[in-house]
N, C-alpha and C positions, 0 to 999 in steps of 0.2 A: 247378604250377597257380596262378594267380593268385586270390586270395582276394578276394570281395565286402567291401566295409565297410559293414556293414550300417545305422551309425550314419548314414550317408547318407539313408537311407530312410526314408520317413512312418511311422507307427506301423502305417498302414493296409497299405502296401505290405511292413511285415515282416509282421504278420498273415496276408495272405496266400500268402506264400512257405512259412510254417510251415504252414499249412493244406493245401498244397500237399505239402510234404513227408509231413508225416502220412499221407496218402491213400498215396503211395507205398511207403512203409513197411509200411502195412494189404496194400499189394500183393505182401507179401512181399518187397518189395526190401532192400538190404542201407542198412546207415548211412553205408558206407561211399560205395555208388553214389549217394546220395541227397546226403550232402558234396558230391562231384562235379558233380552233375548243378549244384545252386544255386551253386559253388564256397562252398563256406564248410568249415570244420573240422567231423570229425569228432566232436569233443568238443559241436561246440553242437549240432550234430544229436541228440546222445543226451541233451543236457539239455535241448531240444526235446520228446524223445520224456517224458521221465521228467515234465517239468510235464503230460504232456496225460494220460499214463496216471494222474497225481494228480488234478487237475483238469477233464481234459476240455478241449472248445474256448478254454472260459474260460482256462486255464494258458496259451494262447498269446497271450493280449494280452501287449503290452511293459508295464509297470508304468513307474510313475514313477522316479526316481531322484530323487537327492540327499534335502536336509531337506523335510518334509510341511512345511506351512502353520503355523507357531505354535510348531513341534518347536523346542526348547533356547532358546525365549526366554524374557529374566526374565521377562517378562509373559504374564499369559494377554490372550484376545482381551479378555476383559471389563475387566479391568483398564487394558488400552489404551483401549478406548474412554470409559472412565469419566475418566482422567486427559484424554485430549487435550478431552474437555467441559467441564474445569474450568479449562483454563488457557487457553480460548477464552472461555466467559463471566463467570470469576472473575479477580481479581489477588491477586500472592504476600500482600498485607496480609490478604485477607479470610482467610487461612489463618494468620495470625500469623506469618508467615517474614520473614525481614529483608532484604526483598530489593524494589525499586521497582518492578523488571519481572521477565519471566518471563526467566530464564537456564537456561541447563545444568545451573547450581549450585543455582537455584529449583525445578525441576523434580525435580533427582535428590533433595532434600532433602523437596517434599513426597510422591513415593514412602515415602522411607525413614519419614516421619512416619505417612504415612497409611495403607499396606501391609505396612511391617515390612520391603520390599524393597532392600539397599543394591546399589546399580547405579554400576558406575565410569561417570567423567563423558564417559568416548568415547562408553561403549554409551547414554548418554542423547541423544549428538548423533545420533547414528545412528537414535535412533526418533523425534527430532525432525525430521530428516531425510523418514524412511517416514510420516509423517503429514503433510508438507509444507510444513512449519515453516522459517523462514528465518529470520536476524536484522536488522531493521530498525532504521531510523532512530524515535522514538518521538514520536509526535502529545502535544502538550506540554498542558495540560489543568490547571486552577488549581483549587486546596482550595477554594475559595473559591465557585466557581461551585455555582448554585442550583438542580438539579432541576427543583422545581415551579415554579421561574419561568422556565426554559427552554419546559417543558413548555406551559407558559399564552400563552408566545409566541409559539409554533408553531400552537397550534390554534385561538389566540383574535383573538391581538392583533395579531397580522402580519395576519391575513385581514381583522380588521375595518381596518386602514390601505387595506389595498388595496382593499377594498369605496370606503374617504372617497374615494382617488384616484380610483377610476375616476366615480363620482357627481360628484364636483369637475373630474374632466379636468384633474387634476393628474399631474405625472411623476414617476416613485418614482427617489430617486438615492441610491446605497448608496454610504457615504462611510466614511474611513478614510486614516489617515499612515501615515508610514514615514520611517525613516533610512535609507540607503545609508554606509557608510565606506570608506575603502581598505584595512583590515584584512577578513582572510577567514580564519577558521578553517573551512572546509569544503575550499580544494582541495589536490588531490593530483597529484605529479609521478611521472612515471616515474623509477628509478635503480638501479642495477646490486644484487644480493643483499645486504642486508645494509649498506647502505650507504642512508644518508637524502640527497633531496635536497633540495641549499640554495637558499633563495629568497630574495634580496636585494631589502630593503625599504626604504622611506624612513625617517629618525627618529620623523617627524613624521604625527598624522594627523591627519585633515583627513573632511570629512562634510559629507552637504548633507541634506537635508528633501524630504519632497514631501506633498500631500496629495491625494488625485483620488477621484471617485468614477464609480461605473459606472450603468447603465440595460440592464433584462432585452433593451434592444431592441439593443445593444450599444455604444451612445454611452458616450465617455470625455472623462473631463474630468478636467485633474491641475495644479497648481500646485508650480513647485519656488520654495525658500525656507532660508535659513539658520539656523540655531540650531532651538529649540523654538517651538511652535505659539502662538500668543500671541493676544490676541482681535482686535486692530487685524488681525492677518494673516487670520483666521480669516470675519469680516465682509467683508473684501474676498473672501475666495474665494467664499462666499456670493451677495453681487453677482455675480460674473463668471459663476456658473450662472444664477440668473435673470434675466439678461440674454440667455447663451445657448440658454437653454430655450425664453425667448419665451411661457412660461406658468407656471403657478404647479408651485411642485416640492417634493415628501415628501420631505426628507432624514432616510436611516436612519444611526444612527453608533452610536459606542461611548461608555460614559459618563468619557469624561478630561473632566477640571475645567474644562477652558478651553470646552467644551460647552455643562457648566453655568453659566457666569461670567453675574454678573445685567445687565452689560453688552449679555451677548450674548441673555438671554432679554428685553431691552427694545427690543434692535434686529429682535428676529423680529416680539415683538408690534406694532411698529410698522410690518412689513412681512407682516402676516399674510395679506394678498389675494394674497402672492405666493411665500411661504415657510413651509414649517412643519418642526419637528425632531421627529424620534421617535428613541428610546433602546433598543438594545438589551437584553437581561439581562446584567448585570455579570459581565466576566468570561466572554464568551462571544464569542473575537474569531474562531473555528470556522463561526458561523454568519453573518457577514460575506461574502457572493460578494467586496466588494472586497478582503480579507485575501487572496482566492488571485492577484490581481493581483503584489499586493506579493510574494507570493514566486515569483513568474513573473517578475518585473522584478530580484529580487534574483539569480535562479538566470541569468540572461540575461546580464548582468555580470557576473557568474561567469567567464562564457568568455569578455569581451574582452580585450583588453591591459590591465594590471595600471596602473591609474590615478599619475601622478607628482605629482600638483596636484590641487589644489579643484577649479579648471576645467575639468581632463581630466574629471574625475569628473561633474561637472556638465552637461559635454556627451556624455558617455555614456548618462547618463539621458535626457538631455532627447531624443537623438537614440530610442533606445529606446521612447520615451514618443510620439513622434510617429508612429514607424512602428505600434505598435499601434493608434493611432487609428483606423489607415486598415484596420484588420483587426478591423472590428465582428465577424462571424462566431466568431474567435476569442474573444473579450470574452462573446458569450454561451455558447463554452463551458464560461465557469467558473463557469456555474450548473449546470453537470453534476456539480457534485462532490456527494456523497451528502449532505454537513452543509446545502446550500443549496438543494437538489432547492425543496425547500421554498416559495424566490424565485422559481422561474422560470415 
């Protein structure tokens, strides 16, 4: 006779096979006919019979198998939940650990400080893992940056600029540089196990400049240039927006020197009907929308051919740089990023 498997079956539909049998049995029937009749062994029929005569109906639900919820882990729930809160709104300094970011090694180590728990460093990837934890790239963030004068930015000082604009019918233009070079330490090749592969480079490197800014409405404007930023370069780019603006323009930036140079604060005040500069909080290049340009233009280069010349390089960008123009839509999504909500 051919055996049922009963592991097939919903918990509901062995329920009531077993229910089914029981009945039969109360009918005097044999265990053996009752095997038969379901095909299944005689042996589970009588430990069929044996839970319901302990139990009752109840005895015939299927129970769970394997481990319960929590069974044989180092952690209790509460202690899980307690650790993964702290290493979501704290860093390993605030705990005096020697460690920059959260690792395997940071985490296992504040268990063992803070619980007495010693956990090998697999079973700690493993709950970093079940809590959803991945390992990232790390959002770079300076000692130096100001709290309270971020904070004052945000709710005071940015809003009163944009209250002057809108009163003035001025255009808000959120500015900021960047370097491009033919060097990359971000990409990666495919190569066989075990074996790295080779990427042949020139001796020589080579780099170009840009400086552009953006508008919430998605107007780009960029200037590429050689070396560092310098004022004579710095006033012309200036010009070339208020001329393309065609009205008077709030530029937002960051505080590098050549910003503050008294050259350049004599050429604004002398073109005040048409330009005005406001400063970011020091050290705060996060809340810049045009900072996410620059690493949309960097990550973009990324994947072309691997630059042999200034020039190549040069025309990379600039081609880069042109086709984003034409893709305003894009340009205002990078006020969706959560540090710039704030601009848009």
């Amino acid at each position: 006779m051919k055996r049922r498997d009963f592991r097939s079956l919903s918990s509901e539909a062995q329920y009531e096979i077993k229910r089914a049998a029981m009945k039969m049995l109360k009918a005097k029937k044999t265990q053996q006919e009752v095997s038969e009749f379901f095909s299944v062994r005689q042996q589970t029929v009588s430990i069929w019979w044996n839970h319901y005569q302990r139990e009752g109906m109840k005895g015939l639900r299927t129970k769970r198998r394997g481990r319960r919820p929590g069974e044989k882990r180092n952690l209790t729930f509460h202690v899980e939940k307690e650790v993964k809160a702290l290493i979501i709104d704290r860093c390993p300094e605030q705990f005096k650990l020697p460690f920059v970011l959260w690792t395997r090694e940071a985490v296992q180590q504040l268990v063992k400080n803070r619980y007495g728990i010693s956990m090998p460093i697999r079973t700690v990837g493993e709950y970093l893992k079940r809590w959803g934890f991945t390992p990232k790239k790390p959002v770079k963030r300076a000692y130096e940056q100001q709290p309270e004068e971020v904070r004052k930015w945000l709710d005071s000082t940015y809003p009163e600029i944009a209250k002057q604009a809108r009163v003035e019918k001025a255009e808000i233009h959120w500015c900021d540089e960047t370097g491009i070079s033919n060097e990359s330490n971000v990409c990666k090749g495919y190569s066989p196990v075990g074996k790295k592969p080779v990427m042949r480079t020139s001796g020589k490197r080579f780099s170009v400049s840009m400086i552009s800014t953006i508008t919430n409405q998605g107007q780009l404007r960029y200037m590429i240039y050689k070396g560092g930023l310098r004022v004579k370069k710095f006033i012309d780019f200036l010009r070339r927006l208020i001329k393309s603006a065609g009205r008077k323009i709030f530029v937002i930036l960051d505080n590098l020197r050549v910003h503050h140079a008294l050259k350049v604060k004599e050429w604004v005040e002398k073109h005040h009907e048409e330009v005005a500069l406001f400063f970011l909080p020091p050290y705060c290049p996060e809340y810049n929308p045009d900072e996410y340009v620059n690493q949309d233009v960097k990550s973009a280069l990324m994947r072309k051919p691997r630059p042999t010349s200034e020039g190549k390089l040069n025309n990379n960008l600039s081609i880069y740089m042109k086709s984003l123009q034409r893709k305003t839509i894009k340009v205002v999504k990078y006020f969706n990023h959560e540090k710039v909500k704030y601009a848009a």
